[in-house]
N, C-alpha and C positions, 0 to 999 in steps of 0.2 A: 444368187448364183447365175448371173446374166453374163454379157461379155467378159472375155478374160479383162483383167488387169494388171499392174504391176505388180502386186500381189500375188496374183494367180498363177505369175510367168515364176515371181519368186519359185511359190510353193512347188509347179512343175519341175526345176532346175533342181532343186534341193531331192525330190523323188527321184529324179533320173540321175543325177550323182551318183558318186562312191561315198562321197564325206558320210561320215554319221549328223543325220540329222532327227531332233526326236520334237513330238507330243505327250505332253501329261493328258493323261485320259479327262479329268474335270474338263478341257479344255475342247476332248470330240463331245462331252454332254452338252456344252455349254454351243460349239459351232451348230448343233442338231437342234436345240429349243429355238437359239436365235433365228436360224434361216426357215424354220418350218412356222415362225411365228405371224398370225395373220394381221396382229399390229404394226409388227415391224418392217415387213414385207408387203408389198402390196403388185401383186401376189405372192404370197410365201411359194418357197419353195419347198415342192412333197416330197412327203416322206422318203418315199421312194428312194428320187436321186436327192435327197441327204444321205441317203444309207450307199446309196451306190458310191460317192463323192468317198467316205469314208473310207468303206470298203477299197478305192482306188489307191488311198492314201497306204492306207494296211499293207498292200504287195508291194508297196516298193522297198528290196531290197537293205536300203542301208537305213531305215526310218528302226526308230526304239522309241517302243512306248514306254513313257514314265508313269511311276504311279510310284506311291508310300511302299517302302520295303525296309527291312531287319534297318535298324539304325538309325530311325526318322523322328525319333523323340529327342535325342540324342545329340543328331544338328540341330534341331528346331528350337531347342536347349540354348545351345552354345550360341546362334544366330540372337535370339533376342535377348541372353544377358551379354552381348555384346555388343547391343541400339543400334544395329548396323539397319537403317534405313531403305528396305529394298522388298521386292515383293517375297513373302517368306516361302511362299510354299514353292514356288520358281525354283528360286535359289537352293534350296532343300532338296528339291530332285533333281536339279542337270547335274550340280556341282561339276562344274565346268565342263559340261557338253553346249553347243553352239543351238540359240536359241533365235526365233527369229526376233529382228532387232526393234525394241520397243524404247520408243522417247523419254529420258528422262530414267531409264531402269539401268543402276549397275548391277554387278555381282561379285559376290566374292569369293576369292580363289583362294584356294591354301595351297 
């Protein structure tokens, strides 16, 4: 969590936006292990401003968190007796909200 980057410029613009833009929760557990990790990081980033960085993310506005809600067996059902090739549980929760964009990842629409 050093200099901004392209990334970083992304993630600000999508905050300060109208669009709807969202995070699946496994994904702030997952940015919180990663940057406060003292393998990966040298030096990790504390606790702290992880929790603050989050927390920053949380007030903006047009941001929705995903997570598993009424219905999730259901797609995750139809998704793989249907070998559509793609990350399942992404796909299971935006179902077509704008995710940011990852190499190689489709999705699919109904």
């Amino acid at each position: 969590m050093g200099a901004d980057t392209g990334d970083d410029l992304f993630i600000k613009q999508l905050a300060e936006g109208s669009a709807p833009w969202a995070i699946p929760w496994p994904c702030v557990h997952e940015f919180l292990a990663i940057v406060t990790h003292p393998r990966i990081y040298q030096p990790p980033t504390p606790l702290s401003r992880a929790l603050e960085q989050v927390e920053a993310w949380l007030k903006s506005p047009s941001l929705v968190m995903l997570s598993e809600g009424e219905g999730y067996w259901r797609e995750l059902r139809f998704i793989m007796q249907k070998s559509v090739r793609l990350i399942i549980h992404l796909a299971v929760l935006t179902r077509g909200m704008y995710l940011f964009p990852m190499a190689g990842v489709s999705f699919i629409e109904r």
